[in-house]
N, CA, C and O atoms as a Tripos MOL2 file, in Angstrom:
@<TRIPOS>MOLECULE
protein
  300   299    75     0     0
PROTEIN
NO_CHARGES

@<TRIPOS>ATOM
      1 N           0.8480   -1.1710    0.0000 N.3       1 UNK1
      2 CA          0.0000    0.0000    0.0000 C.3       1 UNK1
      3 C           0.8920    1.2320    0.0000 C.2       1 UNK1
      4 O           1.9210    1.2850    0.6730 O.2       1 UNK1
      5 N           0.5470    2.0220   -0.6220 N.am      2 UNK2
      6 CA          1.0410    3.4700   -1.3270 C.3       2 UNK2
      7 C           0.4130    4.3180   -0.0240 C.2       2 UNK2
      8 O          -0.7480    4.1560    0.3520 O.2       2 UNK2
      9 N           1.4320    5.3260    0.6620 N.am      3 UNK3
     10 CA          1.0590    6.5820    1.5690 C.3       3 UNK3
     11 C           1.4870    7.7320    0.6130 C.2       3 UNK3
     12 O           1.6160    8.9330    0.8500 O.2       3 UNK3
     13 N           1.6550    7.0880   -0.4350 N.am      4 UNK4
     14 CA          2.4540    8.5430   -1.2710 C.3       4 UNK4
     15 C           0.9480    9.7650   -1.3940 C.2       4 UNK4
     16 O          -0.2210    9.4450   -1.6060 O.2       4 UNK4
     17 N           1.4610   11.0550   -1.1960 N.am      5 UNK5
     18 CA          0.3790   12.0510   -1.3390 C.3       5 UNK5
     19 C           0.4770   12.7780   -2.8340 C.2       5 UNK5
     20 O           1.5630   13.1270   -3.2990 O.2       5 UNK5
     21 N          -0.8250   12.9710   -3.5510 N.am      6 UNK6
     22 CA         -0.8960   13.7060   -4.5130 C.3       6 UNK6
     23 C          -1.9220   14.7850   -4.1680 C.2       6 UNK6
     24 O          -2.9190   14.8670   -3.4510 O.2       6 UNK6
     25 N          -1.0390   15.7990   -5.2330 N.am      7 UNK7
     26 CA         -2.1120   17.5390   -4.8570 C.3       7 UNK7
     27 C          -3.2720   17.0870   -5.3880 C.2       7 UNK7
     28 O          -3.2900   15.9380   -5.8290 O.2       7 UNK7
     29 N          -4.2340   17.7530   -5.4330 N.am      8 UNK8
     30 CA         -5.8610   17.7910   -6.0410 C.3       8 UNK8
     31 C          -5.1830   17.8720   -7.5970 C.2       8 UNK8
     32 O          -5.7330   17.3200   -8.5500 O.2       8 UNK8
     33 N          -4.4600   18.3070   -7.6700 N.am      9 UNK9
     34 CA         -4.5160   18.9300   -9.5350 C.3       9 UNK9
     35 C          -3.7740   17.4970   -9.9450 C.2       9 UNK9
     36 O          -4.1120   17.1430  -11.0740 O.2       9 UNK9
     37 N          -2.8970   16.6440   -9.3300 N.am     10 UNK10
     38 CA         -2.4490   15.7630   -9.8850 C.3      10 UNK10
     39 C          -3.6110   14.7900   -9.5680 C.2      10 UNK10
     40 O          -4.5920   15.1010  -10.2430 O.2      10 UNK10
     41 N          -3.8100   13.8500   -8.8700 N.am     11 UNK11
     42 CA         -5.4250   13.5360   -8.6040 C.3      11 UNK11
     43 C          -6.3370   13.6380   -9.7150 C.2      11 UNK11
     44 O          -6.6310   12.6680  -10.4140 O.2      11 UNK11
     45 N          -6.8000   14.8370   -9.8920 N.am     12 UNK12
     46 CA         -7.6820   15.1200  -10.9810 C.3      12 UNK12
     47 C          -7.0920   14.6620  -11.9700 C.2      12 UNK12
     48 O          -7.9050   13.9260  -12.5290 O.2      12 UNK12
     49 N          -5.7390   14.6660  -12.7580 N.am     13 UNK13
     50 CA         -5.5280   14.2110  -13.9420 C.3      13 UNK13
     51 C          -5.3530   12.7040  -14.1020 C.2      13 UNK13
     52 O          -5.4040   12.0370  -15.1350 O.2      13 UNK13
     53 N          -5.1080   12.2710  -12.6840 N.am     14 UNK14
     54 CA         -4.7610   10.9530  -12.5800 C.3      14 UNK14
     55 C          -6.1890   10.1100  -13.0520 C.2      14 UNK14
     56 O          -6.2790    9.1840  -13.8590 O.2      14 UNK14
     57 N          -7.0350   10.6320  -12.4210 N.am     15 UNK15
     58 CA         -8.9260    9.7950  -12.3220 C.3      15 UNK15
     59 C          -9.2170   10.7270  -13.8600 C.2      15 UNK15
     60 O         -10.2000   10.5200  -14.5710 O.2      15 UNK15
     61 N          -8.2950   11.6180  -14.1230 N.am     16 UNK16
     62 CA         -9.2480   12.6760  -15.6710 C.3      16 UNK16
     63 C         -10.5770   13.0930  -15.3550 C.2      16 UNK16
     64 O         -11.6430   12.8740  -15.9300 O.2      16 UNK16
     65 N         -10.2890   13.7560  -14.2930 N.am     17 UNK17
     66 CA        -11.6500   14.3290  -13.9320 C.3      17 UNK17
     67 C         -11.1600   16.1910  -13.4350 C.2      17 UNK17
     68 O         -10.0770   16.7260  -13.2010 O.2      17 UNK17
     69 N         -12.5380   16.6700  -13.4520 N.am     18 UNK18
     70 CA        -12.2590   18.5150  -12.7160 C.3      18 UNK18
     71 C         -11.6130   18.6030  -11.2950 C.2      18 UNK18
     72 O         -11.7050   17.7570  -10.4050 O.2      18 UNK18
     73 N         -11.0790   19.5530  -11.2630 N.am     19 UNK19
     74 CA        -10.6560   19.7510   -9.6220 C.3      19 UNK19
     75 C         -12.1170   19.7180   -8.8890 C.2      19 UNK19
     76 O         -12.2340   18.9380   -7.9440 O.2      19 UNK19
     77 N         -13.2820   20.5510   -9.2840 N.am     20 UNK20
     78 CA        -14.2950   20.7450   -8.7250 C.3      20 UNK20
     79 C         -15.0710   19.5170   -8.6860 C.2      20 UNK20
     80 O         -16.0420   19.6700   -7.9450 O.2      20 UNK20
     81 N         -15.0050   18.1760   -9.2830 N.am     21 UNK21
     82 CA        -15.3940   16.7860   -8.9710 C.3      21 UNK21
     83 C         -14.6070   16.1920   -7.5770 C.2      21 UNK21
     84 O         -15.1570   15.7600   -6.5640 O.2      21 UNK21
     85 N         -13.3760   16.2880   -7.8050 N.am     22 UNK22
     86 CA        -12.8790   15.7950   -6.6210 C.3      22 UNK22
     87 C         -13.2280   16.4200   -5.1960 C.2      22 UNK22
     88 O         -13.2860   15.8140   -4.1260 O.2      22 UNK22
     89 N         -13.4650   17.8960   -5.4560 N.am     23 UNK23
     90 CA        -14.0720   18.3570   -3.9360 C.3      23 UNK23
     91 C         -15.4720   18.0090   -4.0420 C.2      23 UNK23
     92 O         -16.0130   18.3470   -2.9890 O.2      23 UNK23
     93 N         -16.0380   17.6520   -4.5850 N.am     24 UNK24
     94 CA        -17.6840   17.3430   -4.4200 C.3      24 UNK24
     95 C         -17.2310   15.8870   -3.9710 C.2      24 UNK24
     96 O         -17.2330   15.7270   -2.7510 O.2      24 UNK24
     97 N         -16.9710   15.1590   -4.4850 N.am     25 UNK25
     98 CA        -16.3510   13.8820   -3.8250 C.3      25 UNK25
     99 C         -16.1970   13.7920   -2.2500 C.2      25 UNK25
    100 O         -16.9550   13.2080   -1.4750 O.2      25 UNK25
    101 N         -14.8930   14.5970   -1.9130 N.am     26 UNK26
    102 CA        -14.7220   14.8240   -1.2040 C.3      26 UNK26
    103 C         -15.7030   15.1310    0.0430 C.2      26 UNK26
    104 O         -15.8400   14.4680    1.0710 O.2      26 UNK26
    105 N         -16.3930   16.4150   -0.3720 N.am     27 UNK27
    106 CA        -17.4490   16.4340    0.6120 C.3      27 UNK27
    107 C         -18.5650   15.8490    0.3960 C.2      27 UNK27
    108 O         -19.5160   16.6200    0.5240 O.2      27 UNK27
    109 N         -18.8480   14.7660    0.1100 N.am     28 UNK28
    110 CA        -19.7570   13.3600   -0.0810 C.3      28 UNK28
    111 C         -19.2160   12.6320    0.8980 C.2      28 UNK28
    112 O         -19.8040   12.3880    1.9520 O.2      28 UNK28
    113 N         -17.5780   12.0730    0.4920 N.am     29 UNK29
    114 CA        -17.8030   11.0640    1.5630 C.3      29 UNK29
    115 C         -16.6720   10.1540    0.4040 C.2      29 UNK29
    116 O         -15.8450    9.3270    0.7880 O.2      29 UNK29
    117 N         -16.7790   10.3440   -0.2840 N.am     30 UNK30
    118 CA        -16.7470    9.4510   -1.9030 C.3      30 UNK30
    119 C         -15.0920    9.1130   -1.8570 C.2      30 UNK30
    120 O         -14.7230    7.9390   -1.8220 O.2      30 UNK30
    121 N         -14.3760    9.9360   -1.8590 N.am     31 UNK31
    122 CA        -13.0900   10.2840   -1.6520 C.3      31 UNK31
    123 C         -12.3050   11.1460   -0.6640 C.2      31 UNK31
    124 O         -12.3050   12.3580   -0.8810 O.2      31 UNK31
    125 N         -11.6080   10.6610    0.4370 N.am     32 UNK32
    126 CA        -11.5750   11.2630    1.6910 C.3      32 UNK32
    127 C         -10.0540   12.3790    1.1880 C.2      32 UNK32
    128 O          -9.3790   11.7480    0.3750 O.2      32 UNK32
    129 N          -9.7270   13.1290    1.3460 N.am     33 UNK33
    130 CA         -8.2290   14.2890    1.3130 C.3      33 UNK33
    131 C          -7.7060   14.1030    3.0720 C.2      33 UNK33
    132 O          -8.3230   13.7120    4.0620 O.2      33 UNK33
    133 N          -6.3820   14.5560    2.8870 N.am     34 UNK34
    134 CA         -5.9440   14.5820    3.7350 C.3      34 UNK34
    135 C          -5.3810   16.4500    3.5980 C.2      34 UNK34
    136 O          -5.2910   17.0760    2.5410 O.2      34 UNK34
    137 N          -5.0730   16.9930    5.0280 N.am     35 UNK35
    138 CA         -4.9020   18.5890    4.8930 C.3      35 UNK35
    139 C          -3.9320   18.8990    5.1240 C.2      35 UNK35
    140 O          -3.4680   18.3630    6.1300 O.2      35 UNK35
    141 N          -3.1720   19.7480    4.5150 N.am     36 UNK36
    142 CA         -2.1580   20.0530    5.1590 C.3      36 UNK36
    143 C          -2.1800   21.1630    6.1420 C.2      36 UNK36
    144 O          -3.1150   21.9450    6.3100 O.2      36 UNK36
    145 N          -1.3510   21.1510    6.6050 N.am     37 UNK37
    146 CA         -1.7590   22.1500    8.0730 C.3      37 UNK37
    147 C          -1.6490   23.6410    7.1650 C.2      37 UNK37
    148 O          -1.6390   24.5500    7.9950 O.2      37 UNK37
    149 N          -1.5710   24.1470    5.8900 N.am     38 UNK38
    150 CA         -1.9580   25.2570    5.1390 C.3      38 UNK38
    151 C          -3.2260   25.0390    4.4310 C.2      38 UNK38
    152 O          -3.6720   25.8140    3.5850 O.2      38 UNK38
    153 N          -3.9400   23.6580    4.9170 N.am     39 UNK39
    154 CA         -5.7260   23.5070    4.4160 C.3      39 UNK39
    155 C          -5.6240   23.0280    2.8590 C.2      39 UNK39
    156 O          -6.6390   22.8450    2.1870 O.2      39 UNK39
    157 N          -4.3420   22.8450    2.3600 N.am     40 UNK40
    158 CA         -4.5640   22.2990    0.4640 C.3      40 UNK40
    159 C          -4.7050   20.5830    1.0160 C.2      40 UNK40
    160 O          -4.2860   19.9460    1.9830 O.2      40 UNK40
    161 N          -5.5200   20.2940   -0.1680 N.am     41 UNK41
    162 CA         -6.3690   19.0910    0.0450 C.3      41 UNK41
    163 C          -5.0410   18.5270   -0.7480 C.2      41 UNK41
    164 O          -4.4800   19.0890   -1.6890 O.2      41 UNK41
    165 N          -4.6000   17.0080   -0.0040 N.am     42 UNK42
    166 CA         -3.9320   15.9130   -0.4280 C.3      42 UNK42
    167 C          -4.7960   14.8330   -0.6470 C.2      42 UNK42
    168 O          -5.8090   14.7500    0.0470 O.2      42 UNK42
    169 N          -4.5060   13.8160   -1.6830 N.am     43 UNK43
    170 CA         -5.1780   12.5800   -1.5140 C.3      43 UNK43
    171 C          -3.7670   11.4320   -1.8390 C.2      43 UNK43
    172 O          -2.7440   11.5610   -2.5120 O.2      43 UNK43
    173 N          -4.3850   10.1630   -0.8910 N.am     44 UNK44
    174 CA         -3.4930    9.2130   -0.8850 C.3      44 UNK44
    175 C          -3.4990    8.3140   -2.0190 C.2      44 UNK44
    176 O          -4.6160    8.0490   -2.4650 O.2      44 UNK44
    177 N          -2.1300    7.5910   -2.7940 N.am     45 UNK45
    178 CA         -2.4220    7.2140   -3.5750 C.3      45 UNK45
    179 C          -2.9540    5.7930   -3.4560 C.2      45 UNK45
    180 O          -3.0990    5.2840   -4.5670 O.2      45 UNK45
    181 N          -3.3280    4.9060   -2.3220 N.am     46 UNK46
    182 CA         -3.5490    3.9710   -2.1880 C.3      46 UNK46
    183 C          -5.4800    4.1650   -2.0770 C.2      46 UNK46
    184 O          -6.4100    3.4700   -2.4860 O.2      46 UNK46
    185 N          -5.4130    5.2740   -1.4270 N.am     47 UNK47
    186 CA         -7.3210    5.5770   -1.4750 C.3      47 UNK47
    187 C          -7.9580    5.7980   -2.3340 C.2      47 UNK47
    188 O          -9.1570    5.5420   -2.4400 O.2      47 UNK47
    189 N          -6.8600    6.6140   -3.5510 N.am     48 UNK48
    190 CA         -7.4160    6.9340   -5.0830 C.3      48 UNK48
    191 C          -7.4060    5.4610   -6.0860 C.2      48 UNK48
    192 O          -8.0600    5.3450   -7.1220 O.2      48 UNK48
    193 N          -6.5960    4.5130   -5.5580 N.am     49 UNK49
    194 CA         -6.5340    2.8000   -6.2380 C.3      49 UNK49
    195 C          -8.0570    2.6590   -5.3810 C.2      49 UNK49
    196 O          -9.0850    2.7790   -6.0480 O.2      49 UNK49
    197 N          -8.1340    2.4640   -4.2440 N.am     50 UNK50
    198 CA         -9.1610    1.9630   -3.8520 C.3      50 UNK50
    199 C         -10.5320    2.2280   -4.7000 C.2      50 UNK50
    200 O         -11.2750    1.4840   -5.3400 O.2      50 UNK50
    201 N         -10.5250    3.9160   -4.3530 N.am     51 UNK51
    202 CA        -11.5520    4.2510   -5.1700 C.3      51 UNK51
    203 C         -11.7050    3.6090   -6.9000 C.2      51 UNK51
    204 O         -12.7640    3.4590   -7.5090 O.2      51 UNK51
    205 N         -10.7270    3.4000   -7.2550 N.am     52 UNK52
    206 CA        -10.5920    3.1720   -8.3330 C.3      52 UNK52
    207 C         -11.2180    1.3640   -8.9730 C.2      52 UNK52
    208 O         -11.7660    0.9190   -9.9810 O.2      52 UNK52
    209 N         -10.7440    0.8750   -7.7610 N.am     53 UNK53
    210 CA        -11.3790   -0.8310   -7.6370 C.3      53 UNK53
    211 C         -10.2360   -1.0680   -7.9720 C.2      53 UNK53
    212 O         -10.6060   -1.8620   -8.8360 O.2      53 UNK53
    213 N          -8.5920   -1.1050   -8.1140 N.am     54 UNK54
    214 CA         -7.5700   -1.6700   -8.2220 C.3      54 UNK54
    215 C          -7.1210   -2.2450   -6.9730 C.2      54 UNK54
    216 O          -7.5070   -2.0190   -5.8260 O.2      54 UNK54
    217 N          -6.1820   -3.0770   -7.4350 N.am     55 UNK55
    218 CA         -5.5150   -3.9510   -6.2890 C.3      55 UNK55
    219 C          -4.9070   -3.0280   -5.4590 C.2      55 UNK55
    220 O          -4.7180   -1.8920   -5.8960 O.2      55 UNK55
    221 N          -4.5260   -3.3550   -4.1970 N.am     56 UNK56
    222 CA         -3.3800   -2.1330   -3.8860 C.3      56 UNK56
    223 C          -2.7410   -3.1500   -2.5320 C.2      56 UNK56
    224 O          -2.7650   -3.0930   -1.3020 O.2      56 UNK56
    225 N          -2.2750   -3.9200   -3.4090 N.am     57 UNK57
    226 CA         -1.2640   -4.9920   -2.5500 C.3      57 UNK57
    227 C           0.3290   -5.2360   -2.4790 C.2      57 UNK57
    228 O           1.1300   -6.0610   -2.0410 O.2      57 UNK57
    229 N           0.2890   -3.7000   -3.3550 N.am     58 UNK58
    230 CA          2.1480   -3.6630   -3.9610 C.3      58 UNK58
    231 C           2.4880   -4.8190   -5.1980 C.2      58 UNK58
    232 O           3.5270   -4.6640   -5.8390 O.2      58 UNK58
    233 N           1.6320   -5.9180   -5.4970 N.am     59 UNK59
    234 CA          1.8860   -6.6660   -6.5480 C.3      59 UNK59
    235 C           1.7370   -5.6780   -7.7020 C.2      59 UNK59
    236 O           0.7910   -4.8910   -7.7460 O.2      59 UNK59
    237 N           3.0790   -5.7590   -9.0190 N.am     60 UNK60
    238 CA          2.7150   -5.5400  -10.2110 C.3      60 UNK60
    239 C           1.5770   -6.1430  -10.7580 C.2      60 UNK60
    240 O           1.4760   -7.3660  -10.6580 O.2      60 UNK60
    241 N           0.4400   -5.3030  -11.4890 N.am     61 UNK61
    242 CA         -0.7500   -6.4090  -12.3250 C.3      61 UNK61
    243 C          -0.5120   -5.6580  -13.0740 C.2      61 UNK61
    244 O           0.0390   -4.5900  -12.8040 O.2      61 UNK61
    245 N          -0.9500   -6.1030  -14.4910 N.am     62 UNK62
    246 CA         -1.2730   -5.6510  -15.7770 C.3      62 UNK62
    247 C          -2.9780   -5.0390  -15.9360 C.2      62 UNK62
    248 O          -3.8550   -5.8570  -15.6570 O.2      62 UNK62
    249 N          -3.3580   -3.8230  -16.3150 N.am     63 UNK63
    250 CA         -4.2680   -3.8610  -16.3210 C.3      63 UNK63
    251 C          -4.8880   -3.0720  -17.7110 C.2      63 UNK63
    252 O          -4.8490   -1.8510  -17.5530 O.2      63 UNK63
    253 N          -5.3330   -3.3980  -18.7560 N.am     64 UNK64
    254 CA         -5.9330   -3.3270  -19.8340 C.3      64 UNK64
    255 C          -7.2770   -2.6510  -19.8850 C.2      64 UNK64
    256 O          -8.3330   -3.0080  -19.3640 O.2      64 UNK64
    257 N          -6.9570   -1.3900  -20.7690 N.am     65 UNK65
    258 CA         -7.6270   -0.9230  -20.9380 C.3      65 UNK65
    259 C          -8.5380   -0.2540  -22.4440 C.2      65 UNK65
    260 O          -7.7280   -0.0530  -23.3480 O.2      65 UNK65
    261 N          -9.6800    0.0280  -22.7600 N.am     66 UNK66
    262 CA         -9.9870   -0.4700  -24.2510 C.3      66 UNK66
    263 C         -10.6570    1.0560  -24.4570 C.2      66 UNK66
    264 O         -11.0220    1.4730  -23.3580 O.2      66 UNK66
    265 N         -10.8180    1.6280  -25.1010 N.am     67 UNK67
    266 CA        -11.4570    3.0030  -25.6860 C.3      67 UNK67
    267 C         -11.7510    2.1240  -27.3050 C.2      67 UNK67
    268 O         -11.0440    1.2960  -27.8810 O.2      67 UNK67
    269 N         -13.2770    2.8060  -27.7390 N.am     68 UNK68
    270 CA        -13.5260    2.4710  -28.6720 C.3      68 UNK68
    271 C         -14.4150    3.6100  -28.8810 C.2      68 UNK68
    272 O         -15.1790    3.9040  -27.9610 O.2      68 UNK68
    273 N         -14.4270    4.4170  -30.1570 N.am     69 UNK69
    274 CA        -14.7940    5.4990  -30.6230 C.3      69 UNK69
    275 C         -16.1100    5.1300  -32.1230 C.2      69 UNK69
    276 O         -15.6930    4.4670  -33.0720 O.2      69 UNK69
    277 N         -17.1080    5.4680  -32.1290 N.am     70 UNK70
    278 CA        -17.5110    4.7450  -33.5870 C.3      70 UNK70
    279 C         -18.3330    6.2560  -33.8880 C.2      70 UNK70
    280 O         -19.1150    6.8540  -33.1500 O.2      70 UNK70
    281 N         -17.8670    6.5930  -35.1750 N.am     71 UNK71
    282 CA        -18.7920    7.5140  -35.5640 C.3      71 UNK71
    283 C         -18.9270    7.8150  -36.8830 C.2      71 UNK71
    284 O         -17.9770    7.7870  -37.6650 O.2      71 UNK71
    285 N         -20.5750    8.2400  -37.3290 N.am     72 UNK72
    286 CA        -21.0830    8.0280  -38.5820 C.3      72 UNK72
    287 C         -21.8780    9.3300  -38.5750 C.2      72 UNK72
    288 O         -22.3920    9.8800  -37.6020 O.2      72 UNK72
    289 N         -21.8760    9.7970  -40.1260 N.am     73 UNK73
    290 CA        -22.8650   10.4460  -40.2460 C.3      73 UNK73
    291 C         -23.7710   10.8480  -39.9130 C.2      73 UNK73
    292 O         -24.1000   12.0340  -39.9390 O.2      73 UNK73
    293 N         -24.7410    9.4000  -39.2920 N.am     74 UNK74
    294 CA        -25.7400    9.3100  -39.0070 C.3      74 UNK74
    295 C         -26.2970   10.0210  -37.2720 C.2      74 UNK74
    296 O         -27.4200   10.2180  -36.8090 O.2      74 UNK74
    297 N         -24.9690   10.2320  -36.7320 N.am     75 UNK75
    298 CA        -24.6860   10.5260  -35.2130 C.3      75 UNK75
    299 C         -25.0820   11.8450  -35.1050 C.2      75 UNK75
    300 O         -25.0000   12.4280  -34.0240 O.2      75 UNK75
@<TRIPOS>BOND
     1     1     2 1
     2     2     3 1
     3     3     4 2
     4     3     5 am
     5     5     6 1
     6     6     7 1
     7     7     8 2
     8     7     9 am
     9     9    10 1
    10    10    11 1
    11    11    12 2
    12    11    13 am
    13    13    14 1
    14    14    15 1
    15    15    16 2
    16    15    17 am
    17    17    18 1
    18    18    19 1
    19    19    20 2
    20    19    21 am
    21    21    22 1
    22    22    23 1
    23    23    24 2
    24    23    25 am
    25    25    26 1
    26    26    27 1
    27    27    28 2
    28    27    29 am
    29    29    30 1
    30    30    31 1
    31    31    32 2
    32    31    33 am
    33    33    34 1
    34    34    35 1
    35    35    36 2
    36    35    37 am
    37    37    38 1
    38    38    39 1
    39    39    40 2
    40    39    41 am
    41    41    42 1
    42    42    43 1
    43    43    44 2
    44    43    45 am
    45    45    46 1
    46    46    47 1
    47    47    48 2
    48    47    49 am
    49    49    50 1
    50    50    51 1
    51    51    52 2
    52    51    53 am
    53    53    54 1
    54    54    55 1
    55    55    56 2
    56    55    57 am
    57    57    58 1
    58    58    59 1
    59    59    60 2
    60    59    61 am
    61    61    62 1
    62    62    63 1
    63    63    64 2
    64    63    65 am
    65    65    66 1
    66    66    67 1
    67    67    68 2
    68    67    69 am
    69    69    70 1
    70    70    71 1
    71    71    72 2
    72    71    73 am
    73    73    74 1
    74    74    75 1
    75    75    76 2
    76    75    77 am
    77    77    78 1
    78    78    79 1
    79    79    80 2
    80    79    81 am
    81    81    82 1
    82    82    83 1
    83    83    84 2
    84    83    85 am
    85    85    86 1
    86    86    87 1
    87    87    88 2
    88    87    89 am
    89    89    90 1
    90    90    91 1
    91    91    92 2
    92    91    93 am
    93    93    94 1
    94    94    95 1
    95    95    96 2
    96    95    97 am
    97    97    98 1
    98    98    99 1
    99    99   100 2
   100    99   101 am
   101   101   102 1
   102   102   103 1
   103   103   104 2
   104   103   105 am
   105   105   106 1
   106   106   107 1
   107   107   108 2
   108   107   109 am
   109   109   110 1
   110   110   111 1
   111   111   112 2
   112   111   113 am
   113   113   114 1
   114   114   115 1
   115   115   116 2
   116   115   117 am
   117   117   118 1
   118   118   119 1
   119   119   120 2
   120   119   121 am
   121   121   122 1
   122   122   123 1
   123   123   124 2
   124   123   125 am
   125   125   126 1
   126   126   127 1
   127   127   128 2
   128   127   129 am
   129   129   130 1
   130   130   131 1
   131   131   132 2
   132   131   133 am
   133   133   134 1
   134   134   135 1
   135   135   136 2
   136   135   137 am
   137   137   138 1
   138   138   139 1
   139   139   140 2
   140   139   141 am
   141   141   142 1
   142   142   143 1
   143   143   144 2
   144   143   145 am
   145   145   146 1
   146   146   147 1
   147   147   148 2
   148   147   149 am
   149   149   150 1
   150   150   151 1
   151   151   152 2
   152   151   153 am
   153   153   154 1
   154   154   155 1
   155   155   156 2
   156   155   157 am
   157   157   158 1
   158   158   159 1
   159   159   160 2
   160   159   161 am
   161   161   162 1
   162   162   163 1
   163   163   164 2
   164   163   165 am
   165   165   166 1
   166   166   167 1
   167   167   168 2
   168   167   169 am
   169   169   170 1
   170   170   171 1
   171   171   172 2
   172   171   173 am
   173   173   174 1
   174   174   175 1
   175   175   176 2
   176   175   177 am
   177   177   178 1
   178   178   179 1
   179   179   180 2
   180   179   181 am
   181   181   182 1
   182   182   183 1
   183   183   184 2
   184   183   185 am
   185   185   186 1
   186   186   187 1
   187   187   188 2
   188   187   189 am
   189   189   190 1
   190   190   191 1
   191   191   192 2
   192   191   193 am
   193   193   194 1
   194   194   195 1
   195   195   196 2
   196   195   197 am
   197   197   198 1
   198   198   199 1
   199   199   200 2
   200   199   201 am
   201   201   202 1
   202   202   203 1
   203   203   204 2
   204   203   205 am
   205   205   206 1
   206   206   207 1
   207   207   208 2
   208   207   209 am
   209   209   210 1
   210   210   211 1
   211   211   212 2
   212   211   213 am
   213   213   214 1
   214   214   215 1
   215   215   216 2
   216   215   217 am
   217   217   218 1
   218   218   219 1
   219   219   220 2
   220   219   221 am
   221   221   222 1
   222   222   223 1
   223   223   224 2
   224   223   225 am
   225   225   226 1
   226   226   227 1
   227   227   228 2
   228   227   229 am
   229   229   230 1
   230   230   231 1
   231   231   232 2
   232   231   233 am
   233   233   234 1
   234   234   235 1
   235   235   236 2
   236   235   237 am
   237   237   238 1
   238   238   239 1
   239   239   240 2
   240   239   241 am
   241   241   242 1
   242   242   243 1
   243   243   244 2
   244   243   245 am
   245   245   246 1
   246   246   247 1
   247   247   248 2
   248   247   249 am
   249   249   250 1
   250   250   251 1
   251   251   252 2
   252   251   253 am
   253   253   254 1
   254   254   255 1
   255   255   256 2
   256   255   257 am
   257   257   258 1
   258   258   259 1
   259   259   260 2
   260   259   261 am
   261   261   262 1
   262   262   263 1
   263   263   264 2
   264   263   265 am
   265   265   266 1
   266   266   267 1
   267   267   268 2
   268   267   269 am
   269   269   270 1
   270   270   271 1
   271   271   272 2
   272   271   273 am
   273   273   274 1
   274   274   275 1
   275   275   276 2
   276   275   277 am
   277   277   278 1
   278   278   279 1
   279   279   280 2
   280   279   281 am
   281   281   282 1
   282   282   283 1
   283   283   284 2
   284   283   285 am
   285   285   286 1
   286   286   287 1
   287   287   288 2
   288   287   289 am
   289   289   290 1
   290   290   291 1
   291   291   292 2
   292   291   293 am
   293   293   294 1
   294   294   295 1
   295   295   296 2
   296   295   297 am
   297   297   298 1
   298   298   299 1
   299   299   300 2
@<TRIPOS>SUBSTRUCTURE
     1 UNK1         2 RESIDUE 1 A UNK
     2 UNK2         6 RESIDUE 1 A UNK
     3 UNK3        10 RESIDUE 1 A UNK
     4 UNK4        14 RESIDUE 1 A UNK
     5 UNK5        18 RESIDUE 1 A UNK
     6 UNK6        22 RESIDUE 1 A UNK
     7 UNK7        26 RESIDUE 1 A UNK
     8 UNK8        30 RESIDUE 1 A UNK
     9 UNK9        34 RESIDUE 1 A UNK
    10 UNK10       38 RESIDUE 1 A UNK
    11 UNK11       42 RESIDUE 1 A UNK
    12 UNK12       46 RESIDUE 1 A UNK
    13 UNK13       50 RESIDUE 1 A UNK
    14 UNK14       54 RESIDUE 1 A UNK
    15 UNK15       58 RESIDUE 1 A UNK
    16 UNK16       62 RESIDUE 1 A UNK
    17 UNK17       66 RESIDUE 1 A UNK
    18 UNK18       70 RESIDUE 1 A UNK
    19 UNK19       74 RESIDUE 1 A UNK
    20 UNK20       78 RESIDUE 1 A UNK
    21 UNK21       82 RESIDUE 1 A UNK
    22 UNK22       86 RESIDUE 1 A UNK
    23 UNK23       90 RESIDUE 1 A UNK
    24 UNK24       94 RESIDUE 1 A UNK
    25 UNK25       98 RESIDUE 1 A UNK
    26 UNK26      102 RESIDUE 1 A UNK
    27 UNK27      106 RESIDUE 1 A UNK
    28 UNK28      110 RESIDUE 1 A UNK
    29 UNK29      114 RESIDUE 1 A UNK
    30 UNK30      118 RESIDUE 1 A UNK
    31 UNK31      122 RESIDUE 1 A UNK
    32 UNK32      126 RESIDUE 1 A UNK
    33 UNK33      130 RESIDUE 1 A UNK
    34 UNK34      134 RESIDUE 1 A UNK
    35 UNK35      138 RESIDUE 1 A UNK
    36 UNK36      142 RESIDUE 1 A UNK
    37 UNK37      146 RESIDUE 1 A UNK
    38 UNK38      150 RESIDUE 1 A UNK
    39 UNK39      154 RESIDUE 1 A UNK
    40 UNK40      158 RESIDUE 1 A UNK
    41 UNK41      162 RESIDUE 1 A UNK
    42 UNK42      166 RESIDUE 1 A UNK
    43 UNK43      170 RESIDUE 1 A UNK
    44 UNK44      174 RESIDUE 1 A UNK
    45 UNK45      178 RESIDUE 1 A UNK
    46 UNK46      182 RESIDUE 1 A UNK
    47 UNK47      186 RESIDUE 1 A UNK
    48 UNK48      190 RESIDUE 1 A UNK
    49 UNK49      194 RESIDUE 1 A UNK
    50 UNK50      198 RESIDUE 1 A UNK
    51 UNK51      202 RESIDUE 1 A UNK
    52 UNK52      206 RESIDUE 1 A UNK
    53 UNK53      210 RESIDUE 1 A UNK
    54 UNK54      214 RESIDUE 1 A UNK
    55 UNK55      218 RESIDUE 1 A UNK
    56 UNK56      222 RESIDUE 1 A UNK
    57 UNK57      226 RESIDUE 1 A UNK
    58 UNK58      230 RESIDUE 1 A UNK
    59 UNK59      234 RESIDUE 1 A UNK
    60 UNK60      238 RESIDUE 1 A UNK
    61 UNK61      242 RESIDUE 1 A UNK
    62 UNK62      246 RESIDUE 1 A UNK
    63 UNK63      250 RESIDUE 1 A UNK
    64 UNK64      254 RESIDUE 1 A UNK
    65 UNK65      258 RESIDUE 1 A UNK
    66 UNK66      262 RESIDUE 1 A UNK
    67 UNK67      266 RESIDUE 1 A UNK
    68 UNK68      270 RESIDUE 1 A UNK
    69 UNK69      274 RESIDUE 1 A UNK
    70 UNK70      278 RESIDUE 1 A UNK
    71 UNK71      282 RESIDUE 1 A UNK
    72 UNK72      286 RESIDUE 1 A UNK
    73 UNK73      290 RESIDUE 1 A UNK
    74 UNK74      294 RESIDUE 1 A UNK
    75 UNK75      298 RESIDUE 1 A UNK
């Protein structure tokens, strides 16, 4: 398990989501931050796997991923 900390802005690019998703998250419940004693929101990288549904057992896995785009005229 990962204690490594990432800022909100790395976070956000990591999940590819807005800064302003991750604080709605956040104050849900959804994704917990940690503070620094200057109040900028950290998140752990083992809580952002969690959230994520990845392993987070320190084992290397392979994990595959597929994007498929289809577009026609008709769209």
């Amino acid at each position: 398990m990962s204690d490594r900390l990432l800022t909100i802005g790395e976070t956000a690019d990591l999940l590819g989501v807005g800064i302003s998703t991750l604080r709605h998250w956040d104050d849900t419940g959804q994704l917990v931050d940690v503070r620094t004693p200057g109040g900028h929101r950290r998140y752990r990288l083992s809580a952002i796997e969690e959230f994520q549904g990845l392993e987070t057992s320190g084992e290397n896995e392979a994990v595959t991923a597929v994007y498929v785009r289809v577009s026609s005229p008709d769209q």
